[in-house]
C-alpha positions in Angstrom: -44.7 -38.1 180.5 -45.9 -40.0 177.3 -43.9 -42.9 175.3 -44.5 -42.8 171.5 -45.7 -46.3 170.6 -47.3 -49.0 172.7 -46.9 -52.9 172.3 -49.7 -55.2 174.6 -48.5 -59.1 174.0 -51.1 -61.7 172.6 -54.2 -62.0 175.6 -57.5 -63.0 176.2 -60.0 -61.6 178.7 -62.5 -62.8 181.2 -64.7 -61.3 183.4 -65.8 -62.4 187.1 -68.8 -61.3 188.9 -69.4 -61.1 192.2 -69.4 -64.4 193.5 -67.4 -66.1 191.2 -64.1 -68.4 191.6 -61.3 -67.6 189.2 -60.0 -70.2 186.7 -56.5 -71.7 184.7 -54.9 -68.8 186.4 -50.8 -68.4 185.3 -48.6 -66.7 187.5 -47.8 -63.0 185.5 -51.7 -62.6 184.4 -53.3 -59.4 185.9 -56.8 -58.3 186.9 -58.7 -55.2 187.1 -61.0 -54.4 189.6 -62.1 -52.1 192.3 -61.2 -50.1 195.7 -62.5 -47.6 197.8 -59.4 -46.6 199.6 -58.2 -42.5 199.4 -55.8 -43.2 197.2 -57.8 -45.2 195.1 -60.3 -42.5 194.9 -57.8 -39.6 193.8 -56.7 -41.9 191.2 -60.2 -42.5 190.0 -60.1 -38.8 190.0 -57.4 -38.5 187.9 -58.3 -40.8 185.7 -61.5 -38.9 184.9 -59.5 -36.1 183.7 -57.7 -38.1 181.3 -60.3 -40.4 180.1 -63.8 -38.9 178.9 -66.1 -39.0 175.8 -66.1 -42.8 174.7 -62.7 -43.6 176.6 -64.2 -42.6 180.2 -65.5 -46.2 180.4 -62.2 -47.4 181.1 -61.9 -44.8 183.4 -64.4 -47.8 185.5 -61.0 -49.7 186.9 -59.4 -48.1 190.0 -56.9 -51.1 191.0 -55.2 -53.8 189.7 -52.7 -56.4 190.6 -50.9 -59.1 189.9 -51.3 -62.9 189.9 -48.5 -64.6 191.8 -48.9 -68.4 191.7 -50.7 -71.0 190.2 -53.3 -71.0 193.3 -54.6 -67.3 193.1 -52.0 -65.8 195.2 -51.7 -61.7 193.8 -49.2 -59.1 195.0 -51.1 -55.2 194.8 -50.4 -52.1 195.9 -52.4 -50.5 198.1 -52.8 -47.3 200.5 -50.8 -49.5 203.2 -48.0 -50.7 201.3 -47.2 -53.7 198.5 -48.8 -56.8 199.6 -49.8 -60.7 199.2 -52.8 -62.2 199.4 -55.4 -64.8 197.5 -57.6 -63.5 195.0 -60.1 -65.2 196.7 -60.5 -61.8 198.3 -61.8 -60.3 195.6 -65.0 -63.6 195.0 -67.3 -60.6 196.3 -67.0 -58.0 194.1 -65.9 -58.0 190.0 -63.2 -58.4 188.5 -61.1 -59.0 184.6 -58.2 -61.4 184.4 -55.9 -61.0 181.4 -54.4 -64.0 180.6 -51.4 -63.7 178.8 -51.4 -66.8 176.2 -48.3 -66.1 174.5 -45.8 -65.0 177.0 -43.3 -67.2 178.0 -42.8 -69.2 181.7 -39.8 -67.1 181.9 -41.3 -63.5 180.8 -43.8 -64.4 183.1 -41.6 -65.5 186.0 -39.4 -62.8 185.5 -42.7 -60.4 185.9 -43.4 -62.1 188.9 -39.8 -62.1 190.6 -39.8 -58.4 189.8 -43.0 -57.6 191.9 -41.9 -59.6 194.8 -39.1 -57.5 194.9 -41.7 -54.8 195.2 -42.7 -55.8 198.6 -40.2 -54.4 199.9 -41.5 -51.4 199.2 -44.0 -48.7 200.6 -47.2 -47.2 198.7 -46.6 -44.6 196.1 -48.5 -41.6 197.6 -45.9 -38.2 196.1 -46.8 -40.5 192.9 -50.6 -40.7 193.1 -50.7 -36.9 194.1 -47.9 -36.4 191.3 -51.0 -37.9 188.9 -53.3 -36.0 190.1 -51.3 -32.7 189.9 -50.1 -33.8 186.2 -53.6 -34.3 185.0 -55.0 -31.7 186.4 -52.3 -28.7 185.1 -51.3 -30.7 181.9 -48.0 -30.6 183.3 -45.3 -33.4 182.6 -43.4 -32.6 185.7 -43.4 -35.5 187.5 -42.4 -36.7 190.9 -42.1 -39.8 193.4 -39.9 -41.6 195.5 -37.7 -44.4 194.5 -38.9 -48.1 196.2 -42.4 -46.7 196.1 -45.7 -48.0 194.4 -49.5 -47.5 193.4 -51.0 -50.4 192.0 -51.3 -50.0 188.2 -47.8 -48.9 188.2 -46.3 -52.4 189.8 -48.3 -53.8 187.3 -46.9 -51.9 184.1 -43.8 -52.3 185.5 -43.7 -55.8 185.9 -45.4 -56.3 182.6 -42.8 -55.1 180.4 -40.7 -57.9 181.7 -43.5 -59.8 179.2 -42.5 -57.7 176.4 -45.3 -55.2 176.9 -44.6 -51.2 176.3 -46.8 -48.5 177.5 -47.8 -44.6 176.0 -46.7 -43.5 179.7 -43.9 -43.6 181.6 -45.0 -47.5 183.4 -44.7 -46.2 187.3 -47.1 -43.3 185.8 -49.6 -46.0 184.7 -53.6 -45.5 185.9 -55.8 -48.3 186.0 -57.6 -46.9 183.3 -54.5 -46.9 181.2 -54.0 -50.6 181.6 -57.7 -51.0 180.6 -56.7 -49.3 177.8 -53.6 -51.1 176.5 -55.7 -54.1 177.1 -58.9 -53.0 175.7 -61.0 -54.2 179.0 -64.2 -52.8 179.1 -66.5 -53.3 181.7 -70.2 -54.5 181.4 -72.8 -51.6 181.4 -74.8 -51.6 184.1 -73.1 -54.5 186.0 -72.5 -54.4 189.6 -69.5 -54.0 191.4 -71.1 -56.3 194.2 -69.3 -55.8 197.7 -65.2 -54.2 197.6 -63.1 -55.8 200.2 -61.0 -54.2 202.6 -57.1 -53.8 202.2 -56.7 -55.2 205.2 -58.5 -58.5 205.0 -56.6 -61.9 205.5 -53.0 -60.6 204.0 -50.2 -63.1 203.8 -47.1 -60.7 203.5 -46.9 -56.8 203.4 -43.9 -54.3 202.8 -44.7 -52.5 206.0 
């Protein structure tokens, strides 16, 4: 399942509590952040059997998405299917934006084209439960369904259109292994303030 050698393009960080409004966003820039849904908890599972010792704290992120337009619009992945909505959903809880300052307009629209694509497509369950059966045996038989998502894997893939490469396969991709790549770290002892629904005020979903 690995990839020998990773590349992360030029970035810079910030970090939004609860409460805040997110700034200079670019469409192509990413955030990490939080969920309760199922499948968001089986990854979190997962990614507590890869990530432990001093790398379990990036094991913190369980979603992640990615920015859309100027005006805060984000397409994510979640339990019911690829979707749009503002990030203004997100104000209550916390989030990291990762601003990528050197890519391109046309890396980055590229990136974007590639995960409206994805909203044509359906949530990646055989994949998270393919994660969760990897981590737990150690196996790297994998398995999924073509035209289907979880979130950090719409991410990855739609990041390598920036240049970036990955040590996993990108549709394979946890949260935590964005955090990673990215060196995000969350805040100790910061809260997580209130984690919005995946159903509240979307513009466009695959299903």
């Amino acid at each position: 399942m690995g990839k020998v050698g990773l590349v992360t393009p030029p970035f810079e960080s910030r970090r939004y509590g609860p409460g805040e409004a997110v700034e200079r966003i670019l469409p192509g820039y990413f955030l990490l952040t939080h969920q309760n849904a199922w499948a968001n908890r089986l990854i979190s599972f997962g990614e507590g059997l890869r990530y432990w010792g001093d790398r379990r704290k990036f094991a913190y992120w369980s979603h992640a998405a990615l920015f859309a337009s100027e005006n805060g619009e984000i397409i994510e992945a979640v339990d019911n299917g690829v979707q749009r909505r503002s990030v203004e959903i997100y104000r209550p809880t916390e989030y990291h934006v990762i601003h990528l300052t050197e890519a391109s307009k046309e890396e980055r629209d590229h990136a974007v084209a590639f995960a409206g694509h994805c909203l044509n497509d359906y949530y990646g369950f055989l994949t998270a439960i393919s994660l969760a059966v990897t981590l737990v045996t150690a196996s790297k038989f994998c398995f999924g369904v073509d035209g289907q998502m979880i979130c950090s894997g719409l991410v990855a893939r739609a990041l390598e259109r920036t240049g970036a490469i990955f040590p996993y396969d990108s549709w394979h991709m946890l949260p935590a292994d964005l955090a990673e790549s990215f060196n995000i770290v969350p805040i100790k002892g910061a809260s997580k303030g209130r984690i919005p629904g995946v159903n509240q005020e979307v513009i466009a979903r695959s299903n």
